[in-house]
TIPA-296656 format. One record per atom (N, C-alpha, C, O): z, y, x; residue in three letters; atom name; residue number from 1. Coordinates in pm, 1 decimal, always signed. Each point is the difference from the previous one (the first is absolute). Layout:
<<Z,Y,X>,"ala","CA",NUM> ...
// end
This chain:
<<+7393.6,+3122.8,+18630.6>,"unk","N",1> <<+5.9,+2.6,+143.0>,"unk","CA",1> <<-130.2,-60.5,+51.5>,"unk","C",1> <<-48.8,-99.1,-54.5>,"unk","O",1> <<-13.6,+165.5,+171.3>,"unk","N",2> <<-134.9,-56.1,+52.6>,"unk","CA",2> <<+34.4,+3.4,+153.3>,"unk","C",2> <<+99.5,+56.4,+45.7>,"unk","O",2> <<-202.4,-129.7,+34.9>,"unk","N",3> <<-42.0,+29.4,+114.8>,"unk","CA",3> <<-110.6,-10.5,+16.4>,"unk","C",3> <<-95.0,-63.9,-45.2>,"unk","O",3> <<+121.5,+154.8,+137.1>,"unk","N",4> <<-155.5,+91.0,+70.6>,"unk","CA",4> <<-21.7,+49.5,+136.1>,"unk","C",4> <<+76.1,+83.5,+49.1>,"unk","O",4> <<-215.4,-149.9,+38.0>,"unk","N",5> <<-20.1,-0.3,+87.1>,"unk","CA",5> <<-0.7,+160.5,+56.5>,"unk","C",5> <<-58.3,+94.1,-53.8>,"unk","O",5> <<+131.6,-90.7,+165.2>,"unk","N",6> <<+41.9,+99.4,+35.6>,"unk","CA",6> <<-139.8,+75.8,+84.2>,"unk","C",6> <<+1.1,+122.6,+10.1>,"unk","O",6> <<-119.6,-203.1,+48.7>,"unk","N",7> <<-115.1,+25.8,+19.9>,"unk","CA",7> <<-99.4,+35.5,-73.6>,"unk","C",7> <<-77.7,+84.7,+44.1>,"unk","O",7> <<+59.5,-137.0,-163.0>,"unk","N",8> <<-158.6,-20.3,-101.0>,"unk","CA",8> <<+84.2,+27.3,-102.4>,"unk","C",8> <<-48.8,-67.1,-90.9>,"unk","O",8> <<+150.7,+126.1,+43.6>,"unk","N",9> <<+126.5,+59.0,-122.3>,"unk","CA",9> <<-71.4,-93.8,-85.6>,"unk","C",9> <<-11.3,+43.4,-114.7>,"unk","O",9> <<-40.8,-158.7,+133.8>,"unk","N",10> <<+5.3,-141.1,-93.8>,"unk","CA",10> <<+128.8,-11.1,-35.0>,"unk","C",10> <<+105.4,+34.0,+53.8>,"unk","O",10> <<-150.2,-120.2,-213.5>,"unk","N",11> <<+176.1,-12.3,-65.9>,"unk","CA",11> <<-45.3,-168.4,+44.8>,"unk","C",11> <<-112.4,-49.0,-10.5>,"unk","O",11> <<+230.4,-14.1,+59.4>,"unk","N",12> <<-26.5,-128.4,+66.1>,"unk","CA",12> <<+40.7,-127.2,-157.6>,"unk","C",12> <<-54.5,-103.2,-39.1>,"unk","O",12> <<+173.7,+183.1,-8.9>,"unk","N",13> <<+60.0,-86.0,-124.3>,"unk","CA",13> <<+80.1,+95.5,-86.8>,"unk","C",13> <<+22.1,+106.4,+57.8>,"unk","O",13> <<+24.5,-114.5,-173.6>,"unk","N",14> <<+49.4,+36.0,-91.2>,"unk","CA",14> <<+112.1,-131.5,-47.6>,"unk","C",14> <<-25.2,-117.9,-25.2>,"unk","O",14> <<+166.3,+198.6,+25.4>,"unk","N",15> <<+129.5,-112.1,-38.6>,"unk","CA",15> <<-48.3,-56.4,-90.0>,"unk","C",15> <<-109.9,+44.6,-33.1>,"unk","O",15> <<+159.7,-155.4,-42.0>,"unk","N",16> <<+27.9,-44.8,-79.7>,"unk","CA",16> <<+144.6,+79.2,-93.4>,"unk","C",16> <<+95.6,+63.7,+44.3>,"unk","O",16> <<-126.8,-95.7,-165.1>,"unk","N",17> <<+115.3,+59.4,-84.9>,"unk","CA",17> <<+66.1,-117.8,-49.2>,"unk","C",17> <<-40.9,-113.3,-25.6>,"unk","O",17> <<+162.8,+173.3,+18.3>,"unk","N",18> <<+58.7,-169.8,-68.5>,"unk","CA",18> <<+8.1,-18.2,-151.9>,"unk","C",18> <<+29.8,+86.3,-82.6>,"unk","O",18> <<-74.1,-264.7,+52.8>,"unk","N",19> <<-30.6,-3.8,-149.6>,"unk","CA",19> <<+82.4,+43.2,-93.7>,"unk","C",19> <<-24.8,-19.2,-119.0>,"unk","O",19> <<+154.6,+95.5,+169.0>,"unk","N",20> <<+45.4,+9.9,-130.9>,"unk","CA",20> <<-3.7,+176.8,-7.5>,"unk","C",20> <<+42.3,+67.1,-94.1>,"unk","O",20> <<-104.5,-15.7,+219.4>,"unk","N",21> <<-26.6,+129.1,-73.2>,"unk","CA",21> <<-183.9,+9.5,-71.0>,"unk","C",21> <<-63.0,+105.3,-9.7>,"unk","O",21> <<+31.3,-189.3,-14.7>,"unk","N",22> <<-120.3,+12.2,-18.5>,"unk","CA",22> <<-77.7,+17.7,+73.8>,"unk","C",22> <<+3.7,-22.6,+120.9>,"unk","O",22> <<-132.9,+90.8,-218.9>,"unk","N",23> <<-104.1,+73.4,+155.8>,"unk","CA",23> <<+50.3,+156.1,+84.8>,"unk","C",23> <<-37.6,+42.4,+109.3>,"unk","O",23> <<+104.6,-1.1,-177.4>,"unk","N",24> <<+44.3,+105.2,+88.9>,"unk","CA",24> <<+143.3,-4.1,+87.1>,"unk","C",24> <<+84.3,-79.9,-40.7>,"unk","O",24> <<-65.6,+127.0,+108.4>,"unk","N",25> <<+143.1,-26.8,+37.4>,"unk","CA",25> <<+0.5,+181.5,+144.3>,"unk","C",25> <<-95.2,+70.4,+33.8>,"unk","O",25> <<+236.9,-62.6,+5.3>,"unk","N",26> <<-4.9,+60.2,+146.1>,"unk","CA",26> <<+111.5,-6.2,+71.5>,"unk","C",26> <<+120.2,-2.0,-26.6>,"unk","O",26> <<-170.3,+0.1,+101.2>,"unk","N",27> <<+99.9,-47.7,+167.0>,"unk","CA",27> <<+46.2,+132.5,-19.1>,"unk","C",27> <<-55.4,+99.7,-46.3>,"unk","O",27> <<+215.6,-128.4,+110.9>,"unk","N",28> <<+53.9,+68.7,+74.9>,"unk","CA",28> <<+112.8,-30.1,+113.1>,"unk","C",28> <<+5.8,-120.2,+26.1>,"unk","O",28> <<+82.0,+198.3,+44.6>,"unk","N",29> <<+53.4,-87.4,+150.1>,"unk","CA",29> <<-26.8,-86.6,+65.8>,"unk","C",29> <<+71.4,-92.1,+39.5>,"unk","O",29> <<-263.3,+130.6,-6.5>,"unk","N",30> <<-47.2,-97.4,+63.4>,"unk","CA",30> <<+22.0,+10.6,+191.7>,"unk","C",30> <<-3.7,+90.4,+83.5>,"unk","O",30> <<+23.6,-218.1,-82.8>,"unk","N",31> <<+38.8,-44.2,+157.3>,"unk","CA",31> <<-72.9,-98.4,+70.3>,"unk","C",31> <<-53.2,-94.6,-58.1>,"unk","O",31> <<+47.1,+114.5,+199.0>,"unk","N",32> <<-56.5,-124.2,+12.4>,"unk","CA",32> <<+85.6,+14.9,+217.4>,"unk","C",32> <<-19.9,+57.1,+107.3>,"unk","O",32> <<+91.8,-134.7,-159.9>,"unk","N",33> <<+64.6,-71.6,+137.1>,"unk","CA",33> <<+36.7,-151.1,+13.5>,"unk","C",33> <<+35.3,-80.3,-86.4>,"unk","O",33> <<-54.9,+65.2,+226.6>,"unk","N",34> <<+0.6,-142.4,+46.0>,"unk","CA",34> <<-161.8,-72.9,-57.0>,"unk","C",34> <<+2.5,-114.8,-44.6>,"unk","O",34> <<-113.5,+178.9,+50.3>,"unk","N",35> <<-102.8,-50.8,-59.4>,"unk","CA",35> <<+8.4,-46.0,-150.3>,"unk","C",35> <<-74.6,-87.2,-44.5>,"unk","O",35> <<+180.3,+158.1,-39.0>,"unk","N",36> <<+17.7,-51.7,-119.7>,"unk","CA",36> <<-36.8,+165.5,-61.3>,"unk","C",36> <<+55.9,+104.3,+33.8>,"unk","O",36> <<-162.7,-121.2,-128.6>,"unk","N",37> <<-33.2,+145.2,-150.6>,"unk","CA",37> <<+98.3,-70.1,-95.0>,"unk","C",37> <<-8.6,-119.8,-26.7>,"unk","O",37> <<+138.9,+233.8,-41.6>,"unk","N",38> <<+53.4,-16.2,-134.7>,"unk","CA",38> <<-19.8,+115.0,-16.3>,"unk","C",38> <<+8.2,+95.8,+76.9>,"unk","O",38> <<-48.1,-108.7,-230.3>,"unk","N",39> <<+36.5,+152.5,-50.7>,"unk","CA",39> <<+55.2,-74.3,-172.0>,"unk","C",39> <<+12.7,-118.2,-32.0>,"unk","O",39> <<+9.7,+245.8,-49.5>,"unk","N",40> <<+110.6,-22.4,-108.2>,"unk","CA",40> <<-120.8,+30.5,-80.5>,"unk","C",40> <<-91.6,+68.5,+45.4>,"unk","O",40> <<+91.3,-116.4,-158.0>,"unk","N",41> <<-86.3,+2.0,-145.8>,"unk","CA",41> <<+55.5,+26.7,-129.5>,"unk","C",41> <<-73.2,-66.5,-73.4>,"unk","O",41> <<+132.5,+106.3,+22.4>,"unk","N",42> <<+90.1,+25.5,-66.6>,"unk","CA",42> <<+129.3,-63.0,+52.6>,"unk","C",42> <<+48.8,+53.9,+99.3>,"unk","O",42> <<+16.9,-165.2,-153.8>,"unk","N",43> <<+87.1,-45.7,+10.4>,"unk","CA",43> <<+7.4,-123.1,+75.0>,"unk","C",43> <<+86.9,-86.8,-8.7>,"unk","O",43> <<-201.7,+90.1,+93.2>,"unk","N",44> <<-43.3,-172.9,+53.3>,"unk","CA",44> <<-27.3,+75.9,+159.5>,"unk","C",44> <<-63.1,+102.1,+27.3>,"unk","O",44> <<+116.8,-170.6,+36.4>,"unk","N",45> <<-32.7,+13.0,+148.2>,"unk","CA",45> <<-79.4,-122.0,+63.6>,"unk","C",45> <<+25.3,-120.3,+6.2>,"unk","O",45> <<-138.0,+203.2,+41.4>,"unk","N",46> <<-105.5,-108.2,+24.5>,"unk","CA",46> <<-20.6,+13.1,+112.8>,"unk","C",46> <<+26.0,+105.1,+58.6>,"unk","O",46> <<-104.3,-262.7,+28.7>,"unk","N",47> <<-22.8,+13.3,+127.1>,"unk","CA",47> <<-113.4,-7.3,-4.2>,"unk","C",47> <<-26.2,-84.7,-85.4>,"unk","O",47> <<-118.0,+148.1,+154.1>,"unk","N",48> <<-92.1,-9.4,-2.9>,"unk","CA",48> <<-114.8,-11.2,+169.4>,"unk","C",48> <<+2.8,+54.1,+110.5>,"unk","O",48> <<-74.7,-137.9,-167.8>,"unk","N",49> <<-86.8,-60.7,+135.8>,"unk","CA",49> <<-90.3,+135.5,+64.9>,"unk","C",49> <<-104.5,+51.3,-40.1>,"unk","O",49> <<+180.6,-23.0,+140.9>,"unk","N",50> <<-74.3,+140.2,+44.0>,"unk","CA",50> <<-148.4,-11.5,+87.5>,"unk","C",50> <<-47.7,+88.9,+70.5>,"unk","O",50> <<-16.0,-238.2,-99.0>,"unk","N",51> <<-121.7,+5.5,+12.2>,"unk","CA",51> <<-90.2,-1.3,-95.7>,"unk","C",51> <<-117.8,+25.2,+25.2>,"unk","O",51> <<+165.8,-58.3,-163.1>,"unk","N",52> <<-113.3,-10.9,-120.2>,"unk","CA",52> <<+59.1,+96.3,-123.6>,"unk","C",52> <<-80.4,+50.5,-78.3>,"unk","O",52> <<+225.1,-27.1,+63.7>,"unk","N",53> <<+54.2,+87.5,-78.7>,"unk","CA",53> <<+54.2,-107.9,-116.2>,"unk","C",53> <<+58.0,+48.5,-97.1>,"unk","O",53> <<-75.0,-188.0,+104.3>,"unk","N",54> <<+50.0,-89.5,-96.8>,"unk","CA",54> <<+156.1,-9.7,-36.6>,"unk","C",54> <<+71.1,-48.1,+88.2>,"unk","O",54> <<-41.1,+67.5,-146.4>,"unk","N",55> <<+202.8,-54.5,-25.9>,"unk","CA",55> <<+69.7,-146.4,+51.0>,"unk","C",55> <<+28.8,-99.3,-66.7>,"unk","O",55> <<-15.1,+123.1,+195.5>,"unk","N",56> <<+64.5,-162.8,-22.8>,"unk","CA",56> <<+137.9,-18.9,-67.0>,"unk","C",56> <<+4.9,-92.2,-81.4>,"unk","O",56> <<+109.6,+164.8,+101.9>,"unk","N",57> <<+101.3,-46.6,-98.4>,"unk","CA",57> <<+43.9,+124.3,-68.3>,"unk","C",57> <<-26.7,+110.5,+47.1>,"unk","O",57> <<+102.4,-128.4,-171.8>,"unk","N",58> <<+39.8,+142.8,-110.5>,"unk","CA",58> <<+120.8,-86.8,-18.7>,"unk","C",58> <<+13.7,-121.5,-14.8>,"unk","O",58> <<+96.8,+255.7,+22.0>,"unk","N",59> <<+135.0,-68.6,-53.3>,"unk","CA",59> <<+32.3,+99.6,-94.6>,"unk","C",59> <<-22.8,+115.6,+35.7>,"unk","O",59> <<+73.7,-134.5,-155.7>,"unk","N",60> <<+58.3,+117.5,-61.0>,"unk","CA",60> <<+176.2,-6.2,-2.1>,"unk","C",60> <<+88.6,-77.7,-35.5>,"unk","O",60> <<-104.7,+230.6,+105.8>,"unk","N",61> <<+142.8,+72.3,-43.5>,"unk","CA",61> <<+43.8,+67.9,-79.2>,"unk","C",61> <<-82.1,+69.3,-60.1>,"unk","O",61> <<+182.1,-59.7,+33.6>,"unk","N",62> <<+48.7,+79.7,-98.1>,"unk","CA",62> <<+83.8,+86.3,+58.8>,"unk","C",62> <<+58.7,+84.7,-67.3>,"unk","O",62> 
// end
């Protein structure tokens, strides 16, 4: 998952993946309401800082 300036199609940041998928990983049912980005990573639903693309919290479900 990236963002990208919708003016200069600059990529602003690139997510973070979470450490336990390694270096690769991919989002999917990504959302972002109430000023909150989650999207799902395999089995870990993560919240992510929709100004730098960093992970602040991962919970895993099963």
């Amino acid at each position: 998952m990236l963002a990208v300036d919708e003016e200069s199609d600059e990529i602003l940041w690139i997510a973070e993946i979470p450490i336990s998928h390694g270096k690769y990983g991919t989002f999917s049912h990504i959302s972002f309401n109430n000023n909150k980005l989650t999207a799902w990573c395999g089995s870990i639903l993560c919240e992510i800082d929709h100004n730098n693309g960093k992970i602040l919290k991962e919970e895993f479900v099963k």
